[in-house]
C-alpha positions in Angstrom: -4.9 -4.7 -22.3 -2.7 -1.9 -22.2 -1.5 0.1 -18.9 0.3 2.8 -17.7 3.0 2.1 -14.5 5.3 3.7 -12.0 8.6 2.0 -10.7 9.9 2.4 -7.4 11.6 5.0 -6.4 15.2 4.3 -6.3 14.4 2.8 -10.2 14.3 7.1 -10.9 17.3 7.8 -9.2 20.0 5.8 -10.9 22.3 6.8 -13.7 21.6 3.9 -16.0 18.7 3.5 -18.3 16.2 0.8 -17.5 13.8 -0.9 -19.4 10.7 1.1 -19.6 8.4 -1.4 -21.6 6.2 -4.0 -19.8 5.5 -6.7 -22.4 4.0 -10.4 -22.4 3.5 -12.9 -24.9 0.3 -12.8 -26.5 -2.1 -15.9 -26.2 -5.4 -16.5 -27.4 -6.7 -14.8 -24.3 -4.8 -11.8 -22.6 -2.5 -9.4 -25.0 -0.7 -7.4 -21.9 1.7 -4.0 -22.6 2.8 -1.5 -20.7 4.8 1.8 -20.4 6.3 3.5 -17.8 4.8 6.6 -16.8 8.0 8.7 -17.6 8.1 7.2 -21.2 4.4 7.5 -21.8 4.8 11.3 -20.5 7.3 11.3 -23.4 5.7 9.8 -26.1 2.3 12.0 -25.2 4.6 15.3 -26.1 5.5 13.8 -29.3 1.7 13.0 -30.3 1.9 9.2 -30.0 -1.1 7.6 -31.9 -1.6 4.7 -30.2 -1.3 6.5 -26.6 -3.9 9.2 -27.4 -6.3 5.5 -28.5 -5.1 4.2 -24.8 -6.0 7.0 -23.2 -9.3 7.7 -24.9 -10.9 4.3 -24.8 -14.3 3.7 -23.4 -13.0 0.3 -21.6 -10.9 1.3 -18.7 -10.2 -1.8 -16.4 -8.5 -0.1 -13.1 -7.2 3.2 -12.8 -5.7 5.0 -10.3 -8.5 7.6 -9.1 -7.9 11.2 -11.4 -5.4 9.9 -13.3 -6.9 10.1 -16.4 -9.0 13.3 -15.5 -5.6 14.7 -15.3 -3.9 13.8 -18.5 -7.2 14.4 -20.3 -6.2 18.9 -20.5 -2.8 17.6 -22.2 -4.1 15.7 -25.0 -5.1 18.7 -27.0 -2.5 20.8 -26.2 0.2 17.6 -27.2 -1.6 16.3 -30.5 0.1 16.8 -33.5 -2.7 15.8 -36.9 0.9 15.8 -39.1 2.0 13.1 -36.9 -1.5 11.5 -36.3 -1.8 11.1 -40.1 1.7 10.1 -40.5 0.6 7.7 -38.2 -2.5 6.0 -40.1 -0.4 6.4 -43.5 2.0 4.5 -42.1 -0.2 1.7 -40.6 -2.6 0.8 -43.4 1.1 0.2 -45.3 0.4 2.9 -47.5 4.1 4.3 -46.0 
């Protein structure tokens, strides 16, 4: 499963950089990730293949209400094909 989160407050305002990747071991039954909503606003600017597949699969497990609705305008405008087929290249090992 993979999910988008928001720290509190105060984690915003401090100087130092925090860890903005959720990420558990993987078992037989649950694979959990997670990015923090600044870093996934990030990687959506620079055409991040596997956030455009998060954000446009059919199997959504919770959301918070609109928050995909709201995204959805700024995946066209953000997608880069050079760096979506840089992307594939690189992941069938073809790179």
């Amino acid at each position: 499963m993979r999910f988008i989160y928001v720290q509190p407050h105060h984690w915003y305002l401090g100087l130092d950089e925090n860890p903005d990747t959720l990420n558990f071991p993987v078992d037989d039954e649950l694979d959990l990730a997670g990015w923090e909503l600044r870093k996934t606003l990030r990687l959506l600017r620079g055409s991040n293949a596997a956030l455009f597949e998060w954000l446009q699969s059919p199997i959504v497990y919770h959301e918070a209400q609109g928050f995909r609705g709201q995204l959805a305008p700024l995946l066209p405008l953000a997608f880069n094909l050079k760096a979506s087929l840089h992307h594939s290249w690189a992941s069938c090992g073809a790179a």
